[in-house]
C-alpha positions in Angstrom: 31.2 -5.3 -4.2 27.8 -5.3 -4.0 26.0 -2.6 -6.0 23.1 -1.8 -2.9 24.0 -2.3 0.4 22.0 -4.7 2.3 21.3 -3.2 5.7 18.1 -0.2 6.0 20.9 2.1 7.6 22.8 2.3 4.5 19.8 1.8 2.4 18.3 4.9 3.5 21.6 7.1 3.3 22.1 6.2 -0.4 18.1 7.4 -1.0 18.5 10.5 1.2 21.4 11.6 -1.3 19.2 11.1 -4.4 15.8 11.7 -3.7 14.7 15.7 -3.3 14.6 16.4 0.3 10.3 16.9 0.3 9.6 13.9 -0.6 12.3 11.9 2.0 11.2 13.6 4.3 7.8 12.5 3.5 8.5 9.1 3.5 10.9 8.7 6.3 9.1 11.5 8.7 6.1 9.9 10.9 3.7 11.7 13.4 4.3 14.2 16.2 7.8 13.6 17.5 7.8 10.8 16.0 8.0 8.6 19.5 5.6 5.4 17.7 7.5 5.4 14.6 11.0 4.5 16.7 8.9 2.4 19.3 7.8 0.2 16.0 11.1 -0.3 15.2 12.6 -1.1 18.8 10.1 -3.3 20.2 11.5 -5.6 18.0 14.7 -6.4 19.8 12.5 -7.3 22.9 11.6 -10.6 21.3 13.9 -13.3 21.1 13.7 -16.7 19.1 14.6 -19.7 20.8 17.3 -21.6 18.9 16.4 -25.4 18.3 19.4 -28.1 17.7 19.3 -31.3 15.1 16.4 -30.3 13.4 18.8 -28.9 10.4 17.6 -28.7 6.7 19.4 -27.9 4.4 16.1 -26.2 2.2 13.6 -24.0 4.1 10.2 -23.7 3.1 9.1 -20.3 3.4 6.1 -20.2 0.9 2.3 -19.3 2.4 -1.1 -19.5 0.9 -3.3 -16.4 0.8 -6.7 -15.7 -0.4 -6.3 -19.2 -2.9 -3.1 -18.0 -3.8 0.0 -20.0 -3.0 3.1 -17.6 -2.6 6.7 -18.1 -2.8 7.5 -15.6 0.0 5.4 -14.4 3.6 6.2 -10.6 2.2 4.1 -8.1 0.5 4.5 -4.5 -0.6 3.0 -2.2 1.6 1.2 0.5 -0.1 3.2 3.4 0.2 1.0 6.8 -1.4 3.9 8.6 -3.0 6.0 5.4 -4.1 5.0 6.9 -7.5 7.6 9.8 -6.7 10.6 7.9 -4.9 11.6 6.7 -8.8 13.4 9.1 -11.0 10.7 8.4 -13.7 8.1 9.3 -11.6 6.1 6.0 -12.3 7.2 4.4 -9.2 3.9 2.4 -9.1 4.9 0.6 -12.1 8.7 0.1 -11.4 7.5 -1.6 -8.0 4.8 -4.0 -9.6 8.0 -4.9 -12.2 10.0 -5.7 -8.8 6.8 -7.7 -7.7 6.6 -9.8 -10.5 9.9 -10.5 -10.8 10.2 -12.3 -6.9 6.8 -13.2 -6.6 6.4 -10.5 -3.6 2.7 -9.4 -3.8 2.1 -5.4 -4.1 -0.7 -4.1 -1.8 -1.0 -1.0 -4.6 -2.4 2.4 -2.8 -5.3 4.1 -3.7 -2.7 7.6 -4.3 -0.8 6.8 -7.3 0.6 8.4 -10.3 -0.9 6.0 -12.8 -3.8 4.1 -12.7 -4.7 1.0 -10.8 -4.9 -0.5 -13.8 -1.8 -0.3 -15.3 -0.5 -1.7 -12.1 -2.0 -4.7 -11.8 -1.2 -5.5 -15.6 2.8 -5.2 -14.5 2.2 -7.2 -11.5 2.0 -10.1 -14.1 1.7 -13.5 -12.5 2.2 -12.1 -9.4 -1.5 -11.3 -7.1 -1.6 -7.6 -6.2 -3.9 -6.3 -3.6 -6.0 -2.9 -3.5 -5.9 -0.4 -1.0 -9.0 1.9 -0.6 -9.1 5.1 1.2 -12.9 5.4 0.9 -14.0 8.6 0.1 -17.0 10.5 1.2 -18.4 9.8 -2.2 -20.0 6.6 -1.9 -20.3 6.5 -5.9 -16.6 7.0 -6.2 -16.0 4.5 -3.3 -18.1 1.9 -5.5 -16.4 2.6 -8.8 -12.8 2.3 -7.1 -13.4 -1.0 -6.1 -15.5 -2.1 -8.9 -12.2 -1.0 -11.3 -9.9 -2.8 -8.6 -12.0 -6.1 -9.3 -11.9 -5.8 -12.9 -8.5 -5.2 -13.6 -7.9 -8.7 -11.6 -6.7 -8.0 -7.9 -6.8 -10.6 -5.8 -7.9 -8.6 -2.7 -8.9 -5.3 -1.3 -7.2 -4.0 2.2 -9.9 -1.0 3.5 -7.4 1.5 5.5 -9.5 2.2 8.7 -7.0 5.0 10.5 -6.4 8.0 7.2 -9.7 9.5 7.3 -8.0 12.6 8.2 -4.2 12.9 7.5 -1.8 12.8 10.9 -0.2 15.9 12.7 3.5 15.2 10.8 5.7 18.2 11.5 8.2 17.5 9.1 5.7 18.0 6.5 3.9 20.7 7.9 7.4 22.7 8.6 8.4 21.9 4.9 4.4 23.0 3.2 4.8 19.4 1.8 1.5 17.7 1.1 2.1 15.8 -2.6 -1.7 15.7 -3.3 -2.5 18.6 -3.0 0.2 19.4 -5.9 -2.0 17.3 -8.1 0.6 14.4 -7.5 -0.4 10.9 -7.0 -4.3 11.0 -7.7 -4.1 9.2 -11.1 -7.1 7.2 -10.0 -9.2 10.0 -9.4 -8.4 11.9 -12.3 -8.9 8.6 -14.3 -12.5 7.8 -12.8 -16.0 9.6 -13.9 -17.6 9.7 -10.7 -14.5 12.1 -9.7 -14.4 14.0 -12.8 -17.9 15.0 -13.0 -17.6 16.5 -9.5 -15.2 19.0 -11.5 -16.8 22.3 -13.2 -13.8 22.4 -15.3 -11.2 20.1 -16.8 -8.4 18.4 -15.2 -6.1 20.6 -18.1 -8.3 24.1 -17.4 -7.6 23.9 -13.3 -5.6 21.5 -11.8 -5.4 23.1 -8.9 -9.3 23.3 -8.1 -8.9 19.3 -9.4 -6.4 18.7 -6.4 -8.8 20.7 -3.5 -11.8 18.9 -4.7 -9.7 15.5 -4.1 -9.2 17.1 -0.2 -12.9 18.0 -0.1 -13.8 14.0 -1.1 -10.4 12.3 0.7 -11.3 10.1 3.7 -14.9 8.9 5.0 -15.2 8.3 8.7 -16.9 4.7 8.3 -18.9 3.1 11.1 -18.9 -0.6 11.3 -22.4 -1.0 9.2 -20.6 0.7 6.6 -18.7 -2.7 5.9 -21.9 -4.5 5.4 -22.5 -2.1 1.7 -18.7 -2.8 1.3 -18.7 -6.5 1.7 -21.9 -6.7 -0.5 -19.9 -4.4 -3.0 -18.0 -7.2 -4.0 -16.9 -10.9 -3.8 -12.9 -10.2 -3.7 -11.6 -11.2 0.0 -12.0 -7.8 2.2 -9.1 -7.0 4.8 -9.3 -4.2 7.4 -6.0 -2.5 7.7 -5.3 -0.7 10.9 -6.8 -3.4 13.4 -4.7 -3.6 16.5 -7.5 -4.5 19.1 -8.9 -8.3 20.0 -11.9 -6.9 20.2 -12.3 -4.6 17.3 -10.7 -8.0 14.9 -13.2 -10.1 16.8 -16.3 -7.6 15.7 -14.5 -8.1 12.2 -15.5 -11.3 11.6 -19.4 -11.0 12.1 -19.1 -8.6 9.0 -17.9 -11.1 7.4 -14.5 -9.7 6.8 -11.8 -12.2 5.5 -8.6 -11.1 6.8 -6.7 -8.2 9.2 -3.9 -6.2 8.7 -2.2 -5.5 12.2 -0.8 -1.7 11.3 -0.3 1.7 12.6 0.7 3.1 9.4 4.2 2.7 10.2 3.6 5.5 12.9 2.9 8.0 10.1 -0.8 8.6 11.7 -1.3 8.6 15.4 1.5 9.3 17.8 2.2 7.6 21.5 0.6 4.4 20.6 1.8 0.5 21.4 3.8 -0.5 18.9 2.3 -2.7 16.1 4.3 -5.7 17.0 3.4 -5.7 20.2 -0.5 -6.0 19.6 0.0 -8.5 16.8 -0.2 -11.6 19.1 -3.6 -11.0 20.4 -5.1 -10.5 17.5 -4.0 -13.5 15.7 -5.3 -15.2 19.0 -8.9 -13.3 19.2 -10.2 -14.6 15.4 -9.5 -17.4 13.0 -7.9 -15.6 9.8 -5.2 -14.3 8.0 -3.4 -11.6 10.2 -1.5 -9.8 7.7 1.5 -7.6 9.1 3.0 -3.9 9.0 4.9 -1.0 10.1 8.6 -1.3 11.9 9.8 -3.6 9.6 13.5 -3.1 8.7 14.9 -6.6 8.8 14.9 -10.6 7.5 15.1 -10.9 11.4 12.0 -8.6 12.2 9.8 -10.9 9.3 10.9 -13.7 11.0 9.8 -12.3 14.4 6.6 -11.4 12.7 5.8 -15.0 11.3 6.4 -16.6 15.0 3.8 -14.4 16.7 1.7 -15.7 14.2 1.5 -13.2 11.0 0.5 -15.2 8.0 1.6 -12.5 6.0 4.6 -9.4 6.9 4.8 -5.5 5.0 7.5 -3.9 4.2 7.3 -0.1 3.8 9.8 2.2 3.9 12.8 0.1 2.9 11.6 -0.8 -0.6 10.6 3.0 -0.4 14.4 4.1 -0.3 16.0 1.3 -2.2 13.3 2.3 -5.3 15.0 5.8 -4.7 18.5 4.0 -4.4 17.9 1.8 -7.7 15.1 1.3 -9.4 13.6 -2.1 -10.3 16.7 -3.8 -9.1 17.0 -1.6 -6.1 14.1 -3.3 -5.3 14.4 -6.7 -6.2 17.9 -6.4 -4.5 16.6 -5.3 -0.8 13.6 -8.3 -1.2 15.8 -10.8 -1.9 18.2 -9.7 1.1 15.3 -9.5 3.8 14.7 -13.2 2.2 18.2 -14.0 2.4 18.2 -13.3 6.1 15.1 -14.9 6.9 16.1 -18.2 5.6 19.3 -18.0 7.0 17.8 -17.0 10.7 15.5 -20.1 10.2 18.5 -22.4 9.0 20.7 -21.5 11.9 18.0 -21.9 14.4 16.3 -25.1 13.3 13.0 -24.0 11.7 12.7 -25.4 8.1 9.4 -24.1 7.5 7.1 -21.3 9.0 4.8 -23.5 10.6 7.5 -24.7 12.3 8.2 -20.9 13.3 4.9 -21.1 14.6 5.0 -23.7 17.5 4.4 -22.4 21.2 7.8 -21.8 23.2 9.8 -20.4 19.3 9.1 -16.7 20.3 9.3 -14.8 23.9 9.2 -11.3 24.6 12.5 -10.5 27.0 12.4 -8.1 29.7 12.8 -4.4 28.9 
Protein backbone atom coordinates (compact mmCIF):
# COMPACT_ATOMS: atom_id res chain seq x y z
CA UNK A 1 0.00 0.00 0.00
CA UNK A 2 1.01 3.15 -0.81
CA UNK A 3 2.04 5.30 2.19
CA UNK A 4 0.20 8.87 0.70
CA UNK A 5 -2.61 8.58 -1.37
CA UNK A 6 -2.38 9.92 -4.73
CA UNK A 7 -5.60 11.78 -5.42
CA UNK A 8 -6.09 15.82 -3.69
CA UNK A 9 -9.40 14.40 -2.14
CA UNK A 10 -7.65 12.07 0.05
CA UNK A 11 -4.71 14.20 0.19
CA UNK A 12 -6.39 16.88 1.86
CA UNK A 13 -8.38 14.57 4.48
CA UNK A 14 -5.07 13.10 5.76
CA UNK A 15 -3.77 17.04 6.28
CA UNK A 16 -7.08 18.13 7.71
CA UNK A 17 -6.55 15.41 10.49
CA UNK A 18 -2.93 16.60 11.32
CA UNK A 19 -2.69 20.05 10.80
CA UNK A 20 -4.40 22.52 13.71
CA UNK A 21 -7.67 23.56 12.37
CA UNK A 22 -6.35 27.69 11.91
CA UNK A 23 -4.03 27.10 9.77
CA UNK A 24 -6.20 24.49 7.32
CA UNK A 25 -8.46 26.52 7.22
CA UNK A 26 -6.15 29.15 6.08
CA UNK A 27 -4.91 27.31 3.42
CA UNK A 28 -7.82 25.56 2.15
CA UNK A 29 -10.42 28.65 2.80
CA UNK A 30 -10.51 31.30 -0.31
CA UNK A 31 -12.56 34.60 -0.58
CA UNK A 32 -16.12 35.51 0.09
CA UNK A 33 -18.14 32.35 -0.44
CA UNK A 34 -15.70 31.02 -1.96
CA UNK A 35 -17.66 30.81 -5.57
CA UNK A 36 -13.94 31.58 -7.67
CA UNK A 37 -12.04 29.19 -5.75
CA UNK A 38 -14.57 26.12 -6.84
CA UNK A 39 -14.98 27.84 -10.40
CA UNK A 40 -10.95 27.44 -10.71
CA UNK A 41 -11.21 24.10 -9.98
CA UNK A 42 -14.37 23.10 -12.30
CA UNK A 43 -13.63 24.92 -15.32
CA UNK A 44 -11.32 22.42 -15.82
CA UNK A 45 -13.59 19.58 -16.77
CA UNK A 46 -14.91 21.98 -19.59
CA UNK A 47 -11.80 21.35 -21.66
CA UNK A 48 -11.28 18.18 -23.36
CA UNK A 49 -8.02 16.83 -25.10
CA UNK A 50 -8.36 15.33 -28.37
CA UNK A 51 -6.95 11.78 -28.43
CA UNK A 52 -4.39 11.23 -31.37
CA UNK A 53 -3.76 7.42 -32.68
CA UNK A 54 -0.19 5.91 -33.99
CA UNK A 55 1.85 8.52 -32.79
CA UNK A 56 2.84 6.23 -29.65
CA UNK A 57 6.22 6.62 -27.67
CA UNK A 58 7.16 4.79 -25.53
CA UNK A 59 9.28 7.96 -23.55
CA UNK A 60 7.69 11.40 -23.25
CA UNK A 61 9.49 14.39 -23.16
CA UNK A 62 8.11 16.67 -20.71
CA UNK A 63 11.25 18.95 -19.88
CA UNK A 64 10.93 22.99 -20.63
CA UNK A 65 13.37 25.80 -20.64
CA UNK A 66 12.88 28.80 -18.46
CA UNK A 67 14.68 31.94 -17.89
CA UNK A 68 18.19 29.82 -19.45
CA UNK A 69 17.29 27.13 -17.34
CA UNK A 70 16.40 23.79 -18.80
CA UNK A 71 13.98 21.93 -16.38
CA UNK A 72 13.11 18.34 -16.03
CA UNK A 73 9.41 19.09 -15.32
CA UNK A 74 6.63 22.08 -16.63
CA UNK A 75 5.84 22.44 -12.55
CA UNK A 76 6.83 24.88 -9.99
CA UNK A 77 6.01 25.48 -6.40
CA UNK A 78 3.66 28.06 -5.95
CA UNK A 79 4.52 30.36 -3.16
CA UNK A 80 2.25 29.51 -0.49
CA UNK A 81 2.83 32.37 2.66
CA UNK A 82 2.30 30.10 5.53
CA UNK A 83 3.93 26.83 3.90
CA UNK A 84 6.41 27.54 6.73
CA UNK A 85 3.56 26.30 9.27
CA UNK A 86 1.88 23.26 7.28
CA UNK A 87 5.26 21.18 8.58
CA UNK A 88 5.36 19.91 12.03
CA UNK A 89 8.82 21.61 12.40
CA UNK A 90 7.58 24.70 11.52
CA UNK A 91 10.41 25.27 8.78
CA UNK A 92 8.17 24.27 6.03
CA UNK A 93 10.09 26.72 3.69
CA UNK A 94 13.03 24.53 4.00
CA UNK A 95 11.35 21.07 3.90
CA UNK A 96 9.77 22.22 0.48
CA UNK A 97 13.03 23.61 -1.15
CA UNK A 98 14.49 19.85 0.11
CA UNK A 99 11.40 18.38 -1.98
CA UNK A 100 12.41 20.87 -4.82
CA UNK A 101 15.78 19.79 -5.10
CA UNK A 102 15.19 16.44 -4.86
CA UNK A 103 12.64 16.29 -8.37
CA UNK A 104 14.06 19.17 -9.97
CA UNK A 105 10.43 21.14 -9.38
CA UNK A 106 11.39 24.78 -9.11
CA UNK A 107 10.09 26.67 -5.77
CA UNK A 108 8.55 30.12 -6.42
CA UNK A 109 9.65 30.94 -2.48
CA UNK A 110 7.07 33.81 -0.86
CA UNK A 111 8.11 36.85 0.47
CA UNK A 112 6.17 35.52 4.17
CA UNK A 113 8.29 32.83 5.44
CA UNK A 114 9.52 31.50 8.62
CA UNK A 115 13.24 31.57 7.71
CA UNK A 116 14.97 33.64 5.48
CA UNK A 117 15.11 33.78 1.76
CA UNK A 118 18.37 32.78 2.10
CA UNK A 119 18.44 29.72 3.68
CA UNK A 120 15.95 28.76 1.08
CA UNK A 121 17.54 29.12 -1.84
CA UNK A 122 20.72 27.33 -0.35
CA UNK A 123 18.38 23.99 0.03
CA UNK A 124 16.98 24.43 -3.25
CA UNK A 125 20.45 23.14 -4.36
CA UNK A 126 20.78 22.58 -8.05
CA UNK A 127 17.39 23.25 -8.46
CA UNK A 128 16.45 27.34 -9.75
CA UNK A 129 14.13 28.92 -7.14
CA UNK A 130 12.16 32.01 -7.91
CA UNK A 131 11.31 35.07 -5.54
CA UNK A 132 8.10 36.38 -4.82
CA UNK A 133 7.78 40.02 -3.74
CA UNK A 134 4.93 41.61 -2.02
CA UNK A 135 6.38 45.19 -2.42
CA UNK A 136 5.99 47.12 0.46
CA UNK A 137 5.28 50.77 0.86
CA UNK A 138 8.84 51.09 1.85
CA UNK A 139 10.61 51.51 -1.26
CA UNK A 140 14.09 50.99 0.76
CA UNK A 141 12.77 47.69 1.99
CA UNK A 142 11.33 46.80 -1.45
CA UNK A 143 15.03 47.42 -2.92
CA UNK A 144 16.79 45.42 -0.21
CA UNK A 145 14.31 42.40 -0.69
CA UNK A 146 15.16 42.00 -4.03
CA UNK A 147 18.73 42.94 -3.86
CA UNK A 148 19.07 39.86 -1.09
CA UNK A 149 16.77 37.66 -3.53
CA UNK A 150 19.60 38.33 -6.30
CA UNK A 151 22.43 37.61 -4.13
CA UNK A 152 21.51 34.50 -2.62
CA UNK A 153 21.25 33.20 -6.38
CA UNK A 154 17.47 33.07 -7.51
CA UNK A 155 16.89 32.67 -10.90
CA UNK A 156 13.87 35.03 -11.09
CA UNK A 157 11.56 37.35 -9.25
CA UNK A 158 7.51 37.01 -9.74
CA UNK A 159 6.05 40.76 -8.50
CA UNK A 160 2.40 39.69 -6.92
CA UNK A 161 0.21 42.52 -8.46
CA UNK A 162 -3.39 41.58 -6.66
CA UNK A 163 -2.21 41.40 -2.27
CA UNK A 164 -1.80 44.85 -1.77
CA UNK A 165 -4.51 44.62 0.68
CA UNK A 166 -5.46 41.08 1.94
CA UNK A 167 -9.01 39.50 0.57
CA UNK A 168 -12.43 39.48 2.52
CA UNK A 169 -11.83 35.51 3.68
CA UNK A 170 -14.52 34.57 6.17
CA UNK A 171 -13.12 31.63 7.32
CA UNK A 172 -10.31 33.53 8.65
CA UNK A 173 -12.08 36.39 9.84
CA UNK A 174 -14.73 34.07 11.80
CA UNK A 175 -11.67 32.07 13.22
CA UNK A 176 -9.45 35.82 14.29
CA UNK A 177 -6.79 33.86 12.13
CA UNK A 178 -4.27 36.23 10.44
CA UNK A 179 -0.60 34.23 11.03
CA UNK A 180 1.32 37.57 10.49
CA UNK A 181 0.11 39.39 12.63
CA UNK A 182 1.10 36.55 15.33
CA UNK A 183 4.66 37.42 14.38
CA UNK A 184 4.55 34.13 12.17
CA UNK A 185 6.06 33.99 8.71
CA UNK A 186 7.95 37.41 8.49
CA UNK A 187 11.49 35.93 8.83
CA UNK A 188 12.55 38.29 6.01
CA UNK A 189 11.50 41.26 7.64
CA UNK A 190 12.76 40.62 10.85
CA UNK A 191 16.04 39.53 9.12
CA UNK A 192 16.45 42.87 6.96
CA UNK A 193 17.74 46.43 8.35
CA UNK A 194 15.67 48.55 6.48
CA UNK A 195 12.65 46.81 8.50
CA UNK A 196 14.38 46.67 11.73
CA UNK A 197 15.32 50.23 11.96
CA UNK A 198 11.58 51.14 11.38
CA UNK A 199 11.29 49.39 14.99
CA UNK A 200 11.78 51.68 18.34
CA UNK A 201 12.44 48.50 20.08
CA UNK A 202 13.78 45.08 19.47
CA UNK A 203 12.30 42.27 17.82
CA UNK A 204 12.86 40.30 21.52
CA UNK A 205 11.47 43.66 23.67
CA UNK A 206 7.93 43.74 21.41
CA UNK A 207 7.12 41.40 19.07
CA UNK A 208 3.88 42.35 18.92
CA UNK A 209 4.58 46.16 17.88
CA UNK A 210 7.25 44.17 15.39
CA UNK A 211 4.21 42.31 13.78
CA UNK A 212 1.72 45.78 13.38
CA UNK A 213 4.59 47.67 11.95
CA UNK A 214 4.85 44.65 9.21
CA UNK A 215 0.75 45.56 8.58
CA UNK A 216 1.60 49.31 8.53
CA UNK A 217 4.52 48.57 5.65
CA UNK A 218 2.55 45.23 3.94
CA UNK A 219 1.40 45.82 0.36
CA UNK A 220 2.12 49.05 -2.04
CA UNK A 221 -0.58 49.80 -4.55
CA UNK A 222 1.97 50.08 -7.61
CA UNK A 223 1.10 51.96 -10.79
CA UNK A 224 2.60 50.70 -14.00
CA UNK A 225 5.67 53.34 -13.88
CA UNK A 226 6.45 51.76 -10.78
CA UNK A 227 7.92 48.72 -12.88
CA UNK A 228 10.20 50.94 -14.67
CA UNK A 229 12.45 51.52 -10.84
CA UNK A 230 11.76 47.74 -10.45
CA UNK A 231 13.04 46.51 -13.78
CA UNK A 232 16.06 49.00 -13.34
CA UNK A 233 16.42 47.47 -9.72
CA UNK A 234 17.85 44.46 -11.15
CA UNK A 235 18.94 42.24 -14.04
CA UNK A 236 17.13 38.90 -12.79
CA UNK A 237 14.07 38.08 -15.36
CA UNK A 238 10.84 40.02 -13.80
CA UNK A 239 7.42 38.22 -13.93
CA UNK A 240 4.09 39.91 -13.04
CA UNK A 241 1.91 37.47 -11.16
CA UNK A 242 -1.79 38.10 -11.28
CA UNK A 243 -2.15 39.08 -15.08
CA UNK A 244 -5.31 37.70 -16.51
CA UNK A 245 -6.06 40.47 -19.17
CA UNK A 246 -4.65 40.64 -23.01
CA UNK A 247 -4.36 43.92 -22.51
CA UNK A 248 -2.91 44.51 -19.21
CA UNK A 249 0.02 41.33 -20.44
CA UNK A 250 0.32 43.31 -23.68
CA UNK A 251 1.21 46.82 -21.55
CA UNK A 252 3.65 44.25 -19.83
CA UNK A 253 5.94 43.98 -22.33
CA UNK A 254 6.74 47.76 -23.10
CA UNK A 255 8.13 47.68 -19.42
CA UNK A 256 10.17 45.35 -20.38
CA UNK A 257 8.87 42.65 -18.28
CA UNK A 258 10.06 39.07 -19.18
CA UNK A 259 7.37 36.70 -18.28
CA UNK A 260 3.48 36.45 -16.80
CA UNK A 261 2.02 34.48 -14.34
CA UNK A 262 -1.78 33.93 -15.25
CA UNK A 263 -3.23 33.74 -11.36
CA UNK A 264 -6.02 34.73 -9.23
CA UNK A 265 -4.37 33.61 -6.13
CA UNK A 266 -6.02 30.41 -6.19
CA UNK A 267 -9.26 32.41 -5.47
CA UNK A 268 -7.87 33.39 -2.10
CA UNK A 269 -8.10 37.34 -3.12
CA UNK A 270 -11.06 38.58 -5.19
CA UNK A 271 -14.29 36.73 -5.36
CA UNK A 272 -16.86 36.26 -8.55
CA UNK A 273 -14.09 36.42 -11.08
CA UNK A 274 -13.46 34.11 -14.40
CA UNK A 275 -11.62 31.40 -13.54
CA UNK A 276 -7.88 31.48 -14.17
CA UNK A 277 -7.97 28.83 -16.74
CA UNK A 278 -10.26 30.26 -18.68
CA UNK A 279 -8.26 33.59 -19.30
CA UNK A 280 -4.96 31.78 -19.78
CA UNK A 281 -5.47 31.30 -23.63
CA UNK A 282 -5.58 34.91 -24.46
CA UNK A 283 -2.86 35.89 -22.78
CA UNK A 284 -0.47 33.53 -24.09
CA UNK A 285 -2.02 34.75 -27.48
CA UNK A 286 -1.70 38.70 -26.72
CA UNK A 287 2.46 38.72 -26.01
CA UNK A 288 5.38 36.64 -26.96
CA UNK A 289 6.68 35.10 -23.50
CA UNK A 290 6.64 32.80 -20.91
CA UNK A 291 3.00 32.47 -19.53
CA UNK A 292 3.59 30.83 -16.33
CA UNK A 293 0.36 29.11 -14.66
CA UNK A 294 -1.67 29.01 -11.25
CA UNK A 295 -4.51 28.47 -9.12
CA UNK A 296 -7.19 25.36 -9.59
CA UNK A 297 -4.67 22.99 -10.04
CA UNK A 298 -5.46 19.60 -8.44
CA UNK A 299 -4.45 17.15 -11.08
CA UNK A 300 -1.55 15.51 -13.71
CA UNK A 301 -4.71 16.02 -15.97
CA UNK A 302 -5.38 19.81 -15.12
CA UNK A 303 -1.16 20.42 -15.86
CA UNK A 304 -1.70 18.83 -18.97
CA UNK A 305 -4.73 20.96 -19.69
CA UNK A 306 -2.65 23.91 -18.74
CA UNK A 307 0.45 23.10 -21.10
CA UNK A 308 -2.09 22.75 -24.32
CA UNK A 309 -3.57 26.20 -23.87
CA UNK A 310 -0.25 27.26 -24.02
CA UNK A 311 1.38 27.60 -20.32
CA UNK A 312 5.09 27.26 -20.53
CA UNK A 313 5.13 26.74 -17.01
CA UNK A 314 1.99 25.18 -14.41
CA UNK A 315 1.68 25.99 -10.13
CA UNK A 316 0.73 23.93 -7.81
CA UNK A 317 -0.60 25.35 -4.59
CA UNK A 318 -2.61 23.86 -2.19
CA UNK A 319 -1.85 20.18 -2.81
CA UNK A 320 1.89 20.27 -1.94
CA UNK A 321 0.32 22.47 0.86
CA UNK A 322 -1.60 19.38 2.42
CA UNK A 323 0.71 16.64 1.40
CA UNK A 324 3.77 18.83 3.39
CA UNK A 325 1.06 18.63 6.32
CA UNK A 326 0.40 14.77 5.36
CA UNK A 327 4.34 13.94 5.20
CA UNK A 328 6.96 16.00 5.14
CA UNK A 329 9.75 15.98 2.47
CA UNK A 330 8.43 12.83 1.08
CA UNK A 331 4.88 13.87 1.31
CA UNK A 332 5.94 16.15 -1.03
CA UNK A 333 8.13 14.50 -3.34
CA UNK A 334 5.35 11.75 -3.30
CA UNK A 335 2.23 14.05 -4.59
CA UNK A 336 5.03 15.69 -7.44
CA UNK A 337 5.88 12.66 -8.74
CA UNK A 338 2.17 11.47 -8.96
CA UNK A 339 0.82 14.77 -10.81
CA UNK A 340 4.03 13.73 -13.05
CA UNK A 341 2.98 10.24 -13.19
CA UNK A 342 -0.37 11.23 -14.52
CA UNK A 343 0.76 13.69 -16.93
CA UNK A 344 2.88 11.39 -18.73
CA UNK A 345 0.55 8.80 -18.72
CA UNK A 346 -2.37 11.26 -20.17
CA UNK A 347 0.15 12.21 -22.86
CA UNK A 348 1.21 8.47 -23.58
CA UNK A 349 -2.38 7.33 -23.95
CA UNK A 350 -3.36 10.16 -26.08
CA UNK A 351 -0.37 10.36 -28.51
CA UNK A 352 1.56 13.51 -27.38
CA UNK A 353 5.29 12.56 -26.64
CA UNK A 354 6.38 15.89 -25.96
CA UNK A 355 4.67 19.25 -24.85
CA UNK A 356 5.19 20.93 -27.97
CA UNK A 357 3.31 18.41 -29.33
CA UNK A 358 0.53 19.29 -26.56
CA UNK A 359 0.71 22.47 -28.11
CA UNK A 360 -0.54 22.09 -31.70
CA UNK A 361 -3.93 23.87 -32.79
CA UNK A 362 -7.08 21.32 -32.69
CA UNK A 363 -5.16 19.18 -29.03
CA UNK A 364 -7.45 21.29 -26.65
CA UNK A 365 -11.28 22.49 -27.01
CA UNK A 366 -13.41 23.97 -24.46
CA UNK A 367 -16.86 21.60 -24.44
CA UNK A 368 -20.17 23.10 -23.85
CA UNK A 369 -21.25 23.90 -20.34
Amino acid sequence: MPRFPADFVSLEAQAKEVLPWWIYNYVAGGCGDEYTQRENCDAFRHYGIMPRRFRGSQTRDLTIKLFGNNLTTPLFLCPIGVIGLCSLDLHGDLRVAEASARTGVPMMVSTLSQVPMEEIAAALGDTPGYFQLYPPKDRDLALSLIRRAEAAGFAAISITLDTWVTGWRPRDINNGSFPQLRGHCLANYFTDENFLKRLPKTLNEDLYAAAWEWANVFGDCLSWDDLKWIRQATKLPIMLKGICSPDDARRAVDYGIDALQVSNHGGRQANGGWAAIDLLEDVVKAVDLPVLFDSGVRSGTDVVKALALGATSVGIGRPYAFALAAGGVEGVVHQLKSLLAEADLLMAIDGYPTIAHLKEPGTIARKPR
